[in-house]
C-alpha positions in Angstrom: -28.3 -36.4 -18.5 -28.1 -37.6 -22.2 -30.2 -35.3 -24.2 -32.4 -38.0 -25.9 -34.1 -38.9 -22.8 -37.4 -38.4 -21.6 -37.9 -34.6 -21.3 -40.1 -35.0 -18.0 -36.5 -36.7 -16.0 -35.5 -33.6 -17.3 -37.6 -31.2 -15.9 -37.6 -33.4 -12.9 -34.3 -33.4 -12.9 -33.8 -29.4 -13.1 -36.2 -28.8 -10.4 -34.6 -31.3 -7.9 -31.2 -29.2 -7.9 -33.3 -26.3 -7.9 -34.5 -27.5 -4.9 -30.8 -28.6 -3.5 -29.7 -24.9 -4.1 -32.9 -23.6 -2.2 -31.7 -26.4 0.9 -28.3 -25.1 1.3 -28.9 -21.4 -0.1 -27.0 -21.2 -3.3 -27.6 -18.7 -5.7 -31.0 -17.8 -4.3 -30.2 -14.1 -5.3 -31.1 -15.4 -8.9 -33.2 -18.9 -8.2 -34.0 -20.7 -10.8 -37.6 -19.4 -12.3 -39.6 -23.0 -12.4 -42.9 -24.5 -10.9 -45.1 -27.1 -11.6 -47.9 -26.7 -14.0 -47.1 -23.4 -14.3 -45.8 -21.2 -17.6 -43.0 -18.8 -17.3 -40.5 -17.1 -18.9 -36.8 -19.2 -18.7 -33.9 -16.5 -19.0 -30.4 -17.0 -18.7 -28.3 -14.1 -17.7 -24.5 -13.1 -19.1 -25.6 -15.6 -22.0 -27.1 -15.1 -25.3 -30.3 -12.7 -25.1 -33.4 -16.0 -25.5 -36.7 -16.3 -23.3 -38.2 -19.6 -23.8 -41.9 -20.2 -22.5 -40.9 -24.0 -20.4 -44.3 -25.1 -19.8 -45.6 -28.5 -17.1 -44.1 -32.2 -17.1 -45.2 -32.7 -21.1 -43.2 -29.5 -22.3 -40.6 -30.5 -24.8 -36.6 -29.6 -24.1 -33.9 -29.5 -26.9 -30.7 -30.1 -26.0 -30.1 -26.4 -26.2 -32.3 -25.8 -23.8 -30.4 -27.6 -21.3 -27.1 -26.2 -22.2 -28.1 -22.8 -20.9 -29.9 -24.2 -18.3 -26.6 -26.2 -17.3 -24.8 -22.2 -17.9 -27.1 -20.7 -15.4 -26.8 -23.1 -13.0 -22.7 -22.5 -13.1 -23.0 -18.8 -12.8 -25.5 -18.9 -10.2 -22.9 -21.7 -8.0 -19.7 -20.2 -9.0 -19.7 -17.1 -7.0 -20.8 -19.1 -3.6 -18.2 -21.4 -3.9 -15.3 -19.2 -4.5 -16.4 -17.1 -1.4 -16.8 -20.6 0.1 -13.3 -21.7 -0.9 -11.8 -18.3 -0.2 -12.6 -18.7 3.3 -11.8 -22.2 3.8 -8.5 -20.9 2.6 -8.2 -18.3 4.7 -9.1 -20.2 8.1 -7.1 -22.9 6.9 -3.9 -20.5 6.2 -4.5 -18.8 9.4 -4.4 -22.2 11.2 -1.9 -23.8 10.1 0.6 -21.4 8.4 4.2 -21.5 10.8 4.6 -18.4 12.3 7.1 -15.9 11.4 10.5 -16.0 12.9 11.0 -13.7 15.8 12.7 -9.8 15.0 16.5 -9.8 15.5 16.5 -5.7 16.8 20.4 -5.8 15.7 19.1 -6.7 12.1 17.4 -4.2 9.9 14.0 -5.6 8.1 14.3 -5.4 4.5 10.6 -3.5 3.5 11.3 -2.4 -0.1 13.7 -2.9 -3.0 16.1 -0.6 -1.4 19.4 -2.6 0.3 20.2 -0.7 3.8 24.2 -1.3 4.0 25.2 -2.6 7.2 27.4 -0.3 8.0 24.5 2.4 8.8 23.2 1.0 12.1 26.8 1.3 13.8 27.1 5.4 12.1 23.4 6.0 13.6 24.6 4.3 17.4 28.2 6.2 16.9 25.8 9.2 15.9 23.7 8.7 19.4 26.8 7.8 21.1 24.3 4.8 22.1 25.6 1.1 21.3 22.4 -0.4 22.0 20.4 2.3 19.6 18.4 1.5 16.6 16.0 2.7 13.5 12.9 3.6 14.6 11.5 2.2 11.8 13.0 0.6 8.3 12.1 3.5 6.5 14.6 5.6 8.5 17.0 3.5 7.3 15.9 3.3 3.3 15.7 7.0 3.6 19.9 7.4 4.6 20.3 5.4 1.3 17.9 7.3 -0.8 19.5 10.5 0.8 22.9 9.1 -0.8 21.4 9.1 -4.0 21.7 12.7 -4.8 18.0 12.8 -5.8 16.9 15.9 -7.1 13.7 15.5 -5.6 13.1 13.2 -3.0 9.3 13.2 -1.0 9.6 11.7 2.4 6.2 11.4 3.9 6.5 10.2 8.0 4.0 10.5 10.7 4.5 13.3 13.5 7.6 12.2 15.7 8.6 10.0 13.2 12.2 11.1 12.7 11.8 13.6 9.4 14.2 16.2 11.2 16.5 14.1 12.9 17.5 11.9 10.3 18.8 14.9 8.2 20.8 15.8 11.0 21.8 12.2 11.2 22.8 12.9 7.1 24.5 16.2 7.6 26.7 15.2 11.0 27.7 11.7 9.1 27.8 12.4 6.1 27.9 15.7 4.5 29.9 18.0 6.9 31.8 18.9 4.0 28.8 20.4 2.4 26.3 22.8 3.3 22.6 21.9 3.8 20.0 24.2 3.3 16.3 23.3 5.4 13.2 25.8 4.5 11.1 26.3 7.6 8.1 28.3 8.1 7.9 29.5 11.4 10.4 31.2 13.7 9.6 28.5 16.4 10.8 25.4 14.5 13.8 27.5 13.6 14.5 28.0 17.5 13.7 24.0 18.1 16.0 23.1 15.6 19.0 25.2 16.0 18.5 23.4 20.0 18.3 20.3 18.0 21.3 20.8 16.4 23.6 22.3 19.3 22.0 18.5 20.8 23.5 16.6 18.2 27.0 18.8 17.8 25.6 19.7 14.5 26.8 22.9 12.9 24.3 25.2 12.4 22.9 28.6 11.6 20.3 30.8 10.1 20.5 32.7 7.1 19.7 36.3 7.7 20.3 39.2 4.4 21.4 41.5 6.9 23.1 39.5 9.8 24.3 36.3 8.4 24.6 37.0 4.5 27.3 34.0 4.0 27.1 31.1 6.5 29.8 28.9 7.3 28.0 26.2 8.9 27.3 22.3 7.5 23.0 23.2 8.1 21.6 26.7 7.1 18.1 27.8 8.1 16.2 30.0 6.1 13.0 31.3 6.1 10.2 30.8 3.6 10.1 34.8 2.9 14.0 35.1 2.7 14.6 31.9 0.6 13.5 34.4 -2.4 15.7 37.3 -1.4 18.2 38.0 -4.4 21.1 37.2 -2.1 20.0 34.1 -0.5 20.3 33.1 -4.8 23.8 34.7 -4.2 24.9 32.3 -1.4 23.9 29.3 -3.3 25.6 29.9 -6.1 29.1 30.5 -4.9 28.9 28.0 -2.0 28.6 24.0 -2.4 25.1 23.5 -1.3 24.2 19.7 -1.7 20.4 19.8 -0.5 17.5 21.9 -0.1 15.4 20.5 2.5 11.7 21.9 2.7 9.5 20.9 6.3 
């Protein structure tokens, strides 16, 4: 509305879409503050700090006046219509947006940055002795390839069962049995488990003991949290070739 006209189509004019918001509940958190005949106070919030007294139908507007009123009107209709639009979107995307193609399960899903080399699907089924075996997850896979890295610190967070263990005896048996890898465990029961694990999987393996077992010969050496400070646990790793210290 040009700002030279009659001020009343103005106020008539304000109160109407005041009226529209109030039919189809827009911005009625903040309504618009104006009745007929009556005075009160016209603020406009997130705008510059003025209270204007807007009195009945004979109350003069400048054209200031209705450039904030025009601001509060935008603020008050622009957070209902981008939720509006948001879910129009969102039903519309879920409606219409093709489906994703099926899973191959002979073809790894690519979840991060890291590139899985083919070539580690066929090690883990010749590992299994299982042509039909896979990853449980892609992780598993990402984690061989970080694993290859020679990270000095690597933090490998799975949930319970979800293959922490076996895919370092997947590393060591495929990988490494030229080395010697060195897994911290806490209690003597996980030691028992795994050395079963490992006679499972044809893995070599065994425990490092001061006393008993002072310089293993095996590709995985246990040790427990007390002896992996003893002075000649230090000893062992310094004169063999230890790739990785493995801590569950």
């Amino acid at each position: 509305m040009l700002s030279n006209a009659n001020q009343t189509k103005h106020i008539g004019c304000i109160k109407a879409s005041g009226h529209w918001h109030e039919l189809v509940n827009v911005g009625q958190d903040d309504p618009l503050p104006l009745l007929d005949g009556e005075e009160l106070p016209l603020h406009v919030p997130n705008h510059p700090n003025t209270t204007r007294t807007v009195s009945g139908p004979s109350t003069t507007m400048t054209p200031m006046d209705i450039n904030r009123l025009g601001l509060n009107l935008v603020d008050q209709m622009t957070p209902t219509l981008n939720g509006m639009l948001n879910r129009a979107f969102s039903q519309a995307f879920l409606r219409y947006a093709p489906a994703p193609p099926p899973h191959q399960p002979s073809v790894l899903r690519q979840r991060s940055r890291i590139i899985v080399h083919p070539s580690r699907l066929q090690d883990l089924r010749d590992f299994l002795k299982n042509q039909k075996a896979n990853f449980k997850f892609p992780e598993q896979a990402e984690l061989i390839e970080y694993m290859q890295r020679r990270l000095d610190n690597l933090l490998v967070i799975f949930p319970c069962g979800g293959g922490k263990t076996f895919m370092i005896l997947f590393q060591v048996k495929m990988y490494e049995e030229d080395k010697v890898t060195v897994i911290v465990l806490p209690l003597n029961a996980l030691h028992n488990d795994l050395l079963r694990r490992c006679s499972e999987f044809e893995v070599s393996c065994s425990r490092w003991d001061p006393y008993s077992n002072p310089t293993p010969s095996t590709s995985l050496v246990l040790v427990s949290v007390e002896h992996a400070v003893h002075i000649g646990f230090y000893k062992c790793v310094s004169t063999s070739d230890f790739l990785l210290t493995s801590c569950e």
